[in-house]
C-alpha positions as semicolon CSV with decimal commas, in nm:
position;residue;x (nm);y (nm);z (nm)
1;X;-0,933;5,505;-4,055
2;X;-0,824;5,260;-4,342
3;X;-0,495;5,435;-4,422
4;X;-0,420;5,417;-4,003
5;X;-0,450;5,033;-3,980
6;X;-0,222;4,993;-4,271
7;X;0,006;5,265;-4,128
8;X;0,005;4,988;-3,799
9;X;0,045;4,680;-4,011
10;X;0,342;4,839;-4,206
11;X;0,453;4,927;-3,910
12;X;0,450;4,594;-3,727
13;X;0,564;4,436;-4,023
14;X;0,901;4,619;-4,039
15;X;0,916;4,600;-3,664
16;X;0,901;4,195;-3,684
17;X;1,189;4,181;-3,997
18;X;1,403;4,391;-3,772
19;X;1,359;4,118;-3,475
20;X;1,477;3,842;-3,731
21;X;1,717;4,046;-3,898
22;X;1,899;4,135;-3,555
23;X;1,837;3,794;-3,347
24;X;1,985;3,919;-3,021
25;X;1,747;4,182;-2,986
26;X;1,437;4,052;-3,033
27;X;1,531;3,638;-2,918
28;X;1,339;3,745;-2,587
29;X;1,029;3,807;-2,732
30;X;1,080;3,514;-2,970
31;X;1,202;3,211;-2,701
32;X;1,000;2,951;-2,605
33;X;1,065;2,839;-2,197
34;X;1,071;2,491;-2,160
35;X;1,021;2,328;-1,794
36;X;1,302;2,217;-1,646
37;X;1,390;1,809;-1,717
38;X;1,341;1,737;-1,323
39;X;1,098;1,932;-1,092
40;X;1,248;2,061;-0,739
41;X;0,918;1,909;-0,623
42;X;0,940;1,576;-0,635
43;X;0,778;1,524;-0,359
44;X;0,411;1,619;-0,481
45;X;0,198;1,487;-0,738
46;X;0,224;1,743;-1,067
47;X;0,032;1,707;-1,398
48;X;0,372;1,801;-1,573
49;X;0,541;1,537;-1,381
50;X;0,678;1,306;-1,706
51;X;0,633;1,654;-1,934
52;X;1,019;1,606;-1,978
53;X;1,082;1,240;-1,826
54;X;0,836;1,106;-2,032
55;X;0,622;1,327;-2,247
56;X;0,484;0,979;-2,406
57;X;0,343;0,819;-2,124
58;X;-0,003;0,936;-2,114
59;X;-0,043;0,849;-2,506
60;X;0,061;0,491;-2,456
61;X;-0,156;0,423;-2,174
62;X;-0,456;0,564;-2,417
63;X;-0,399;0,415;-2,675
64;X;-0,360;0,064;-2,483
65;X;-0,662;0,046;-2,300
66;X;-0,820;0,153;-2,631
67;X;-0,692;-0,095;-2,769
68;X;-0,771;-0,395;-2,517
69;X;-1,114;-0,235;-2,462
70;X;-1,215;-0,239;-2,822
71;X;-1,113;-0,652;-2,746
72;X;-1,342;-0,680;-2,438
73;X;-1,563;-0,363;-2,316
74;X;-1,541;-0,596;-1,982
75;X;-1,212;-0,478;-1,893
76;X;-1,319;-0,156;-1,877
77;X;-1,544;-0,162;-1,560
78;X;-1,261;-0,430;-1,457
79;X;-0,974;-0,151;-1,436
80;X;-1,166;0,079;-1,271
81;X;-1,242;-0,174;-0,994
82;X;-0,877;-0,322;-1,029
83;X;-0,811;0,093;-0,963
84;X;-1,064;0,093;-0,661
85;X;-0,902;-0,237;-0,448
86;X;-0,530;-0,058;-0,504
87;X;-0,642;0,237;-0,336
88;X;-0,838;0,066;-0,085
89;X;-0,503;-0,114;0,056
90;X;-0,213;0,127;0,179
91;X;-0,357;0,393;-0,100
92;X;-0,292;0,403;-0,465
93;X;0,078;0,212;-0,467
94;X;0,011;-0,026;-0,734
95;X;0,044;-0,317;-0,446
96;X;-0,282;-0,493;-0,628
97;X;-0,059;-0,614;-0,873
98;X;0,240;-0,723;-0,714
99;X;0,232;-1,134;-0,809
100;X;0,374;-1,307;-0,527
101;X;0,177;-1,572;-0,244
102;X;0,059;-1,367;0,066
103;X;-0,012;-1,080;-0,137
104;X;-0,324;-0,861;-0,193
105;X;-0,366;-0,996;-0,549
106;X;-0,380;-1,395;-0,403
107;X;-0,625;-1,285;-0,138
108;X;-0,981;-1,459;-0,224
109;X;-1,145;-1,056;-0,266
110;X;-0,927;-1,076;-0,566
111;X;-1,017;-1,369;-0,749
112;X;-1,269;-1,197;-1,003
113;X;-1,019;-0,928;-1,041
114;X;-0,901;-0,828;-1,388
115;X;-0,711;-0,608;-1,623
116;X;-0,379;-0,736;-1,532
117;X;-0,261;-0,818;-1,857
118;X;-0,350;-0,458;-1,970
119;X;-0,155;-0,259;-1,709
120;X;0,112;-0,540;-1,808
121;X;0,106;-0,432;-2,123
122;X;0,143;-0,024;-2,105
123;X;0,406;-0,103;-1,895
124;X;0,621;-0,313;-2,114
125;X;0,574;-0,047;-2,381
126;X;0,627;0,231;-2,176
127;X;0,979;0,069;-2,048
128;X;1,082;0,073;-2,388
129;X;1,051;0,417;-2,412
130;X;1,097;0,540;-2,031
131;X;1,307;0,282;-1,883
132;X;1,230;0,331;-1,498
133;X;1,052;0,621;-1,501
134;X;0,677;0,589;-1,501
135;X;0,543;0,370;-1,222
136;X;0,287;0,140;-1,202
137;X;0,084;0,283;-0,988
138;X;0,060;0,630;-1,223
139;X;-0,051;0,359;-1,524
140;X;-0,307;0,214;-1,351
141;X;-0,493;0,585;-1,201
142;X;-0,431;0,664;-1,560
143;X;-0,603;0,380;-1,709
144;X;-0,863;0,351;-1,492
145;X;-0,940;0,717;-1,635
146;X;-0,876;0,605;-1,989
147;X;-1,132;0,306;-1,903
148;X;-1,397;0,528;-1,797
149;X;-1,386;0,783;-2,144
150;X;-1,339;0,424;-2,366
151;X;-1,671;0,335;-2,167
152;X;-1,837;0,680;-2,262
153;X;-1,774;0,816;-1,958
154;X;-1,600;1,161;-1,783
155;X;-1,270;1,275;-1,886
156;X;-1,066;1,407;-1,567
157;X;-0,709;1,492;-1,522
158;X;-0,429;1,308;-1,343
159;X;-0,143;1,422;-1,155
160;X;0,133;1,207;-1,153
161;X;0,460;1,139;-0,936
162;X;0,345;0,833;-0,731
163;X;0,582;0,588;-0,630
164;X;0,520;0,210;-0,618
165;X;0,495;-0,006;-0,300
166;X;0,713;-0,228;-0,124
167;X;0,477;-0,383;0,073
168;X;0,109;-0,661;-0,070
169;X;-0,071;-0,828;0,217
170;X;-0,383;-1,068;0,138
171;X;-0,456;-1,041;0,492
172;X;-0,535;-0,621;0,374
173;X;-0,733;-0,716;0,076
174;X;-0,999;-0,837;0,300
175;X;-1,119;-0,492;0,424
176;X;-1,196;-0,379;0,059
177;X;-1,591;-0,356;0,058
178;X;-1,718;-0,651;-0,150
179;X;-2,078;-0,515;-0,155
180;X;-2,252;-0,666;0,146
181;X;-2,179;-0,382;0,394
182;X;-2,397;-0,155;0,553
183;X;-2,403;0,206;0,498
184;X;-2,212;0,293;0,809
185;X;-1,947;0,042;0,788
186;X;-1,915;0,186;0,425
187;X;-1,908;0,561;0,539
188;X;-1,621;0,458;0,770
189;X;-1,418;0,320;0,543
190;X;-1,439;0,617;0,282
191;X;-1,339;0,841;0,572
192;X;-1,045;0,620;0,633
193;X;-0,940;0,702;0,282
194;X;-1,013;1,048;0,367
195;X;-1,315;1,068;0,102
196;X;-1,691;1,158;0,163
197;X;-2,046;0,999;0,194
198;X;-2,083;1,222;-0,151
199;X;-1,772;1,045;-0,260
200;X;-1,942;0,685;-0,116
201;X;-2,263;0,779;-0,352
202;X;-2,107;0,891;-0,657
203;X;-1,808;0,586;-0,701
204;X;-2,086;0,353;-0,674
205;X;-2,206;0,491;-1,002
206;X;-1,935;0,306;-1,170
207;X;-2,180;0,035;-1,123
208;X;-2,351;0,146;-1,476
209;X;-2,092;-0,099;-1,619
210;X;-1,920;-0,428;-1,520
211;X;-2,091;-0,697;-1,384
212;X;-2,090;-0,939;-1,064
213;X;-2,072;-1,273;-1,020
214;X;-2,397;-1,487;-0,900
215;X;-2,234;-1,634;-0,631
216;X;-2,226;-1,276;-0,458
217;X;-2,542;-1,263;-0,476
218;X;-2,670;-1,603;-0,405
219;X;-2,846;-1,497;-0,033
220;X;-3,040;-1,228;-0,176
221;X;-3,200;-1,443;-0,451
222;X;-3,235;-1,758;-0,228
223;X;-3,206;-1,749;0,164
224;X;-3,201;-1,381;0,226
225;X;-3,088;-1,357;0,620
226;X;-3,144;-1,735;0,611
227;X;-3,496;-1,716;0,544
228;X;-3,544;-1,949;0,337
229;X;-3,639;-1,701;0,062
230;X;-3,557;-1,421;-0,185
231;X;-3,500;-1,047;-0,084
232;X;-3,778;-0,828;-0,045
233;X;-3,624;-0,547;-0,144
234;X;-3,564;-0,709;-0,503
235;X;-3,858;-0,638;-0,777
236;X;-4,075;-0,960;-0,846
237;X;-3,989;-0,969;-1,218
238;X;-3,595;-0,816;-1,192
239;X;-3,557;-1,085;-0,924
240;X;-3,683;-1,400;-1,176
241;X;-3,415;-1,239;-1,428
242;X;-3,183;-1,269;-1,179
243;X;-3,310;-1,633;-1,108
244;X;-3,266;-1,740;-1,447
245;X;-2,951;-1,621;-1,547
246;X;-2,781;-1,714;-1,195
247;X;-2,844;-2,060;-1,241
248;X;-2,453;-2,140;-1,151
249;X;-2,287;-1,956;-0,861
250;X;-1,966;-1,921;-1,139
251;X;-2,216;-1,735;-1,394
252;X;-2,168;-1,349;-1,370
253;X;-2,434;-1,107;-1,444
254;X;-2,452;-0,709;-1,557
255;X;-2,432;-0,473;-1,236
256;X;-2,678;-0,253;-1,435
257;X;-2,962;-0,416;-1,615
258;X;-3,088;-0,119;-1,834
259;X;-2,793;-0,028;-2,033
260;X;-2,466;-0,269;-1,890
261;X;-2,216;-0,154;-2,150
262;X;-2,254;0,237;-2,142
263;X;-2,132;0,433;-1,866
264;X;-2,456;0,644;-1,785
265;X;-2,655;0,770;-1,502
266;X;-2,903;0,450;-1,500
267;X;-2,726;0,285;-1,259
268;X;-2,909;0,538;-1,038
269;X;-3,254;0,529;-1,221
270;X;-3,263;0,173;-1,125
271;X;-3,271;0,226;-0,734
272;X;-3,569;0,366;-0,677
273;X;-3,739;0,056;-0,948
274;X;-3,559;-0,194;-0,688
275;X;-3,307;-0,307;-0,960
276;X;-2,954;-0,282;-0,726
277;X;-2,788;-0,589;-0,785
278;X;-2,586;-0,605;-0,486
279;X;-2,723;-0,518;-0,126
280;X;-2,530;-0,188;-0,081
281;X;-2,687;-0,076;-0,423
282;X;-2,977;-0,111;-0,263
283;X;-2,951;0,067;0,073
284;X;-2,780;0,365;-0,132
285;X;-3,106;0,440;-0,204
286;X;-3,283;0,356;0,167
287;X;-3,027;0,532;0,336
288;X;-3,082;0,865;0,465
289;X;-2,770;1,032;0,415
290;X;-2,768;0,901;0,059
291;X;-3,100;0,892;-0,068
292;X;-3,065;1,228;-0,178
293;X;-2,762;1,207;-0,362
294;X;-2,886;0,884;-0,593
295;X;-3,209;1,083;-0,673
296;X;-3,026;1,375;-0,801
297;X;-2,771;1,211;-0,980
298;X;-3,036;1,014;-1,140
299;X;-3,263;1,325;-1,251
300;X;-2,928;1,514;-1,317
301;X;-2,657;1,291;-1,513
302;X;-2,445;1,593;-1,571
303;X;-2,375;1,660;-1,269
304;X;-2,337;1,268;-1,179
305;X;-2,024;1,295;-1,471
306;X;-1,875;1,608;-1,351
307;X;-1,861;1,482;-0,965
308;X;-1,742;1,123;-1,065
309;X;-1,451;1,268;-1,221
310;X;-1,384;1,477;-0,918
311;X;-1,486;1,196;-0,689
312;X;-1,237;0,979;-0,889
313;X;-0,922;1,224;-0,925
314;X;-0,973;1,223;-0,501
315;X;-0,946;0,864;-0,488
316;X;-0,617;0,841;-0,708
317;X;-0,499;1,073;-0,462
318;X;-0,532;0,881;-0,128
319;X;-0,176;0,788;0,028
320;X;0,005;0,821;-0,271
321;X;0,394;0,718;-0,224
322;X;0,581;0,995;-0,352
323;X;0,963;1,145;-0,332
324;X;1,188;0,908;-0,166
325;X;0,911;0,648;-0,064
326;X;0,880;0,337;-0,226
327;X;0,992;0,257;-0,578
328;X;0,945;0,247;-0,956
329;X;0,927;-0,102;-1,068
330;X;1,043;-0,212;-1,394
331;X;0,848;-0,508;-1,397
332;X;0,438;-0,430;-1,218
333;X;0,432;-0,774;-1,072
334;X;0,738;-0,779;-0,912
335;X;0,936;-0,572;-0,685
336;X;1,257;-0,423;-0,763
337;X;1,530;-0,273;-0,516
338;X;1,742;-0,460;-0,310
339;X;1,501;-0,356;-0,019
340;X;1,212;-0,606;-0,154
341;X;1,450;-0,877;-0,237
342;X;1,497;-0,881;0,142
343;X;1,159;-0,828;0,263
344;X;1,003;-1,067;0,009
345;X;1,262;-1,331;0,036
346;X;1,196;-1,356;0,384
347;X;0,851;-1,389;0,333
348;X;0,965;-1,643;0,120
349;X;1,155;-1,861;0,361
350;X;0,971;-1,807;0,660
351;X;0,633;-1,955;0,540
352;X;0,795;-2,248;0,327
353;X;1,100;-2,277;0,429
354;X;1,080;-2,303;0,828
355;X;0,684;-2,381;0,846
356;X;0,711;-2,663;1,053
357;X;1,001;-2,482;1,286
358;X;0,936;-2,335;1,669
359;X;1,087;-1,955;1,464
360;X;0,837;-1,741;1,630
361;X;0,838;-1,330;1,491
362;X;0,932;-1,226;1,824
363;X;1,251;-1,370;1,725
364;X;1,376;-1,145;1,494
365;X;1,252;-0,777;1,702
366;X;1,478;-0,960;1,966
367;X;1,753;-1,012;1,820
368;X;1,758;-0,691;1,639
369;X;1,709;-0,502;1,994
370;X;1,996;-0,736;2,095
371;X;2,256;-0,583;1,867
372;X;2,160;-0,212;1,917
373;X;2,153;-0,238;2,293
374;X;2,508;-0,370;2,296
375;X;2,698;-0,134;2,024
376;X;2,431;0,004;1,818
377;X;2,282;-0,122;1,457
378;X;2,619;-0,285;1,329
379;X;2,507;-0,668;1,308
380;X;2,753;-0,737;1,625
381;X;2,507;-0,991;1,753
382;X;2,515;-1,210;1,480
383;X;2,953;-1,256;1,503
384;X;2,978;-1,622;1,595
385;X;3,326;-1,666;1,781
386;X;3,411;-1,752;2,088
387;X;3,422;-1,429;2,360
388;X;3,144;-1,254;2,114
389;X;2,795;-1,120;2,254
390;X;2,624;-1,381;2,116
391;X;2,824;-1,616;2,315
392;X;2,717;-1,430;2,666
393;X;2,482;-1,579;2,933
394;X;2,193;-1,343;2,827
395;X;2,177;-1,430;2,454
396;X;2,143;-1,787;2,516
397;X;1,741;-1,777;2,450
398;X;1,841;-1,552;2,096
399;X;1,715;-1,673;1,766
400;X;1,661;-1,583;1,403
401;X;2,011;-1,617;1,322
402;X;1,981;-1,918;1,056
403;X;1,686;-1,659;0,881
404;X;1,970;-1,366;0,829
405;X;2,271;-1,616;0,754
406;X;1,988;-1,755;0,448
407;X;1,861;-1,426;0,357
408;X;2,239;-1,365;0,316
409;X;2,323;-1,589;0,104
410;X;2,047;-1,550;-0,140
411;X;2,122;-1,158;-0,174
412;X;2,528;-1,266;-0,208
413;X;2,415;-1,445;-0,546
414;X;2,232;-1,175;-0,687
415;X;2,475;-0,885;-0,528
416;X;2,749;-1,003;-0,405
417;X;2,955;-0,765;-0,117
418;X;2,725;-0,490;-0,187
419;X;2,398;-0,573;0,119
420;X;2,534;-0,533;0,492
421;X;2,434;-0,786;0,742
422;X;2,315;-0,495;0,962
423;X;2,075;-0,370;0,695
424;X;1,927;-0,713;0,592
425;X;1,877;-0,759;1,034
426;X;1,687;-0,423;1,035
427;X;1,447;-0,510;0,725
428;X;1,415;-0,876;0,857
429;X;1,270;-0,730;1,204
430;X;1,055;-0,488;1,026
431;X;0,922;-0,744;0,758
432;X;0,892;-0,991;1,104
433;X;0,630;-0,752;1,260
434;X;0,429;-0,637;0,942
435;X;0,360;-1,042;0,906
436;X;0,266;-1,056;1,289
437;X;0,004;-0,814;1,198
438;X;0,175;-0,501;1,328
439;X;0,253;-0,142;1,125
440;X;0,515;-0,072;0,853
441;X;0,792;0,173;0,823
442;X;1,041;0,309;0,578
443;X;1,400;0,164;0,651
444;X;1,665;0,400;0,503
445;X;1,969;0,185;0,406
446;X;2,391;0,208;0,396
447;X;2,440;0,035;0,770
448;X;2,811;-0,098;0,761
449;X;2,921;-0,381;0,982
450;X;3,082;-0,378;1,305
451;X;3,461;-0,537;1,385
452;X;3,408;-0,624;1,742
453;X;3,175;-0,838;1,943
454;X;3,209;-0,903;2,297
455;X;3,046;-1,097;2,558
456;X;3,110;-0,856;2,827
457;X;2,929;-0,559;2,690
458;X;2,623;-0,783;2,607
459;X;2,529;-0,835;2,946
460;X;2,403;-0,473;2,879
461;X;2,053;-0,577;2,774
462;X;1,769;-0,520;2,980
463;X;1,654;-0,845;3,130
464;X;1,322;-0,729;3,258
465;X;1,419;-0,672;3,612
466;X;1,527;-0,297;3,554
467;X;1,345;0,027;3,640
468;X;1,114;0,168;3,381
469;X;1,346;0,463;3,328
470;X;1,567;0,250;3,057
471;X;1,241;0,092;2,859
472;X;0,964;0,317;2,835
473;X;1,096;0,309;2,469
474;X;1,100;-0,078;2,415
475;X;0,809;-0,250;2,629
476;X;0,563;-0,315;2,407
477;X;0,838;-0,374;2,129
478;X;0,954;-0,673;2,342
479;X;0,602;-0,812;2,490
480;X;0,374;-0,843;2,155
481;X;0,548;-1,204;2,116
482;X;0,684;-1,492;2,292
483;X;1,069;-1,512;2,322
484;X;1,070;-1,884;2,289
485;X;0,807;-2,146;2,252
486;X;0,981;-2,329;2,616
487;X;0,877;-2,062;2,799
488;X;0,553;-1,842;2,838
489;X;0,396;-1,617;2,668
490;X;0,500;-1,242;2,752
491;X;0,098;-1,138;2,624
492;X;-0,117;-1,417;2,801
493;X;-0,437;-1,314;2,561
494;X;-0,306;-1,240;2,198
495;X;0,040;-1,436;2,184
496;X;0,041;-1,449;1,816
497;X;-0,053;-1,131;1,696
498;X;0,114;-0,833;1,700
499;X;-0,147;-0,557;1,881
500;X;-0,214;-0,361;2,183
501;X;-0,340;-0,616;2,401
502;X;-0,013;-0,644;2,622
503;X;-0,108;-0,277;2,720
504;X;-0,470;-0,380;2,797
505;X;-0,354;-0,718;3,041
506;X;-0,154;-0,424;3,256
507;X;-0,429;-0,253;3,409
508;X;-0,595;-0,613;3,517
509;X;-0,209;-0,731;3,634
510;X;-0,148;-0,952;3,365
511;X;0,175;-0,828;3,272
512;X;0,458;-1,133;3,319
513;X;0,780;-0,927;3,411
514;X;0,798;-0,717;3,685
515;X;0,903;-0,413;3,423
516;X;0,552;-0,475;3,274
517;X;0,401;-0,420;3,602
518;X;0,610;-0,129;3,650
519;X;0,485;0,078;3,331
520;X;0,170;0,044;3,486
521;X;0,231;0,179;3,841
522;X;0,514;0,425;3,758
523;X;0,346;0,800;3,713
524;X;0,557;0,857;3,431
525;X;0,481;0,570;3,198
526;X;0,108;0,486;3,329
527;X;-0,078;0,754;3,104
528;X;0,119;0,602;2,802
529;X;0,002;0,264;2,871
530;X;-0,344;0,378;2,884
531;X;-0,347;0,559;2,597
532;X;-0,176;0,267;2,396
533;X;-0,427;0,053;2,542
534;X;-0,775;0,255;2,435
535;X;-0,603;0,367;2,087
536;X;-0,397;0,055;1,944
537;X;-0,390;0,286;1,596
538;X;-0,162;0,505;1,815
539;X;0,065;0,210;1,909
540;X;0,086;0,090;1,603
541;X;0,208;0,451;1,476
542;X;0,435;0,530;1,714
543;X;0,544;0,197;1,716
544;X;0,722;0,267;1,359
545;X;0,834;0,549;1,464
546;X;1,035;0,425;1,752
547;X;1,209;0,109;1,561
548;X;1,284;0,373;1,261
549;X;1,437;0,537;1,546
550;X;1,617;0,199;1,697
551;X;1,707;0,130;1,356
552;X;1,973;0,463;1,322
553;X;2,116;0,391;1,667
554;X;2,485;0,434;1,627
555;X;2,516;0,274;1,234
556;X;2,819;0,257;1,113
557;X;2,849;0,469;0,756
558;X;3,103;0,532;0,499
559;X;3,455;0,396;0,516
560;X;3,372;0,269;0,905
561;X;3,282;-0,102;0,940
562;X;3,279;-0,361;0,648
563;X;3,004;-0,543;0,433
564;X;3,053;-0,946;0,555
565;X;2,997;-1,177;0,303
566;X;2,914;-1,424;0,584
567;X;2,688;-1,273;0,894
568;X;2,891;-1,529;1,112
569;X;3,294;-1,363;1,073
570;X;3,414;-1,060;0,987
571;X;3,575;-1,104;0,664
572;X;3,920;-1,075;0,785
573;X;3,881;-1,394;0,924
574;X;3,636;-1,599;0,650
């Protein structure tokens, strides 16, 4: 038996010099594949996704929150939460730390949010390493991992691929739960997100660590349902800790009272002691449908680690960006294609800069449905000579134009000849209705603009006297605003805000232009108005869809049309 297995050794011996001895036989047993620098699927989150872009990333992020944790343990419960609003808002985009006014991160639900500094960090490093490669929105899922191990916590893995957002509304922060909701309204929002009641149970575990400030929890230890008095719920002697260490509203105090700076299953032992600091800690464990799940993750802390992780890796996952959508900023706070500097420029200048101007929204969805109707999305409307379509009869009651002719000039300093007056016109109407309170699309860009503009061919334009065959497509488009603050409003309840309500005041013969009226009566359009009316989630929807759609009416591309440098002439004559 001995002298056979040194026969085979001998054997394999020889058999291995021969390989090396004659490399292009034996190279195929010897080569090591190696993943290809770019996957075909960029389009789906991959845990090899920076394997060749960036084979670095994950080590930096590491070794950064390890190195700001070992600083403050704080900021380790604070990333996870700082991880939590992100996702809450449009999904896991990284739009919680986009710095500007109106955006999630100004919104008073962020105040006591932190970690900024520490995503600011990895990313700086990671730029000098990657330039524009890893986005923000993969450091901060990553960190908020990271966070949890530093805190003794679950280790989980990450895909990565997500893209950053191009759009931060403070107005959106305020439906991230802030920990005085009931269990319903809670269960509905996970949902939403596309995660579970066991998902609801088990991220509220990340309540072992962090801590809250007093002045969220002011009723409950003073005029609980304006009593007059404390909480019931609250045990006698947790609630005089509570007492004495809340003596300010600014003070902050540990989420978990038993162990505050290890990530453990206490959080959960607590409960059923009536230790929950915050209200919904409390009914976690009152509730029904998740009762059960606190008591076992409580008797079993195993398994409370192995679904957090799982519970977690789903929530990094929820409307993720990815492929084409959005961006990879360079900088997290700020945003970085020539898309945002129009959209957040014109946030800029139509809060500060015409504040105490009649420019209503409606303005701009106007005037953009103005220039498609006459010769399709090529800026025609905005040509200011005499004999052009904005000269004609019907756009006398057009405005918006001084917001593209300054949006214009702004983008000509930074790039000059490169942005079209067309594109910036189709981003302005879009930005327009997102601030109205209405949905967001993608705008794809590369719009040229047109040569001609006449009068003549504007006179085109529904008026709202047609038949409903022509504007099934464009009624509620035109009706969520007023056209001019002279005349009345085209919704008589919600003027303001962009919603469904112009579809509700049809049915009840509210609707001001006999076209309105029309959508209602006509067989053909009369289920759609219904429908729009009873599911405003649907309008919204298809509402995107259908300006996307307006948007690639007729564009001029390529070598047709020119890039103005001034929205008012065709450069021929400037």
């Amino acid at each position: 038996m001995q002298s056979s297995t040194s026969f085979l050794f001998v054997f394999l011996v020889l058999y291995l010099l021969s390989a090396f001895a004659h490399p292009g036989e034996g190279e195929e047993y010897l080569k090591v594949h190696k993943l290809p620098a770019t996957s075909p699927y960029e389009d789906v989150l991959s845990f090899a996704y920076y394997y060749q872009k960036c084979p670095e990333a994950e080590a930096i992020i590491n070794q950064k929150v390890k190195e700001w944790i070992n600083k403050d343990y704080t900021l380790a419960a604070s990333l996870i939460r700082l991880h939590f609003h992100d996702c809450s808002v449009r999904g896991c985009d990284g739009s919680i730390l986009l710095n500007h006014e109106g955006s999630e991160r100004k919104a008073d639900v962020s105040k006591t949010l932190r970690g900024f500094e520490v995503i600011d960090d990895i990313k700086a490093e990671i730029e000098k390493k990657c330039p524009k490669t890893v986005s923000c929105a993969d450091i901060l899922t990553a960190a908020a991992r990271d966070a949890t191990v530093s805190a003794g916590g679950p280790h989980w893995m990450v895909p990565y691929g997500r893209k950053d957002g191009l759009v931060s509304l403070a107005k959106e922060a305020q439906l991230v739960p802030i920990g005085h909701e009931d269990i319903t309204s809670l269960v509905e929002f996970y949902q939403s997100k596309g995660l579970s009641v066991l998902d609801l149970a088990i991220l509220s575990g990340a309540h072992t660590i962090g801590r809250a400030s007093c002045g969220s929890i002011q009723d409950r230890l003073f005029n609980y349902s304006g009593t007059g008095k404390p909480d019931p719920s609250l045990d006698a002697q947790y609630l005089n800790y509570l007492k004495r260490k809340c003596r300010w509203s600014s003070d902050y105090v540990d989420l978990d009272a038993t162990t505050p700076k290890i990530f453990d299953a206490k959080y959960y032992s607590n409960l059923p002691k009536k230790m929950g600091l915050l209200s919904t800690d409390e009914k976690l464990y009152t509730d029904p449908r998740t009762e059960p799940l606190v008591r076992a993750s409580a008797n079993q802390p195993s398994l409370f680690f192995y679904q957090f992780g799982v519970s977690m890796a789903k929530l990094g996952n929820v409307q993720c960006l990815l492929g084409n959508e959005g961006e990879i900023r360079t900088n997290c706070n700020f945003y970085t294609t020539i898309h945002t500097i129009v959209h957040f420029y014109f946030i800029y200048m139509l809060f500060f800069r015409t504040r105490s101007s009649q420019f209503h929204l409606g303005q701009k969805s106007q005037l953009q449905f103005q220039n498609i109707i006459f010769c399709g999305c090529e800026s025609s409307i905005l040509l200011n000579h005499e004999g052009s379509e904005r000269k004609a009869d019907v756009s006398k009651t057009l405005r918006g134009f001084e917001v593209v002719d300054d949006i214009k000039a702004e983008i000509e300093k930074k790039c000059p000849k490169t942005v079209s007056c067309e594109d910036i016109l189709t981003a302005a109407a879009r930005d327009a209705t997102v601030l109205a309170g209405g949905p967001y699309w993608m705008v794809p860009y590369g719009r040229k603009d047109g040569l001609v503009s006449l009068a003549k061919e504007a006179q085109l334009a529904p008026m709202g006297h047609e038949d409903v065959t022509s504007l099934v497509q464009f009624a509620g488009f035109r009706h969520s605003f007023r056209w001019s603050s002279d005349y009345v409003d085209l919704d008589a309840t919600t003027p303001k805000t962009f919603d469904a309500e112009y579809y509700s005041n049809l049915p009840k013969k509210m609707g001001l232009l006999s076209t309105d009226e029309k959508l209602y009566t006509d067989p053909r359009t009369a289920p759609l108005v219904s429908a729009l009316a009873y599911q405003p989630s649907l309008f919204f929807y298809r509402f995107g869809v259908s300006m996307a759609k307006l948007g690639n009416v007729q564009c001029l591309l390529g070598n047709e049309g020119e890039i103005r440098t001034n929205c008012n002439f065709v450069n021929s004559k400037y």
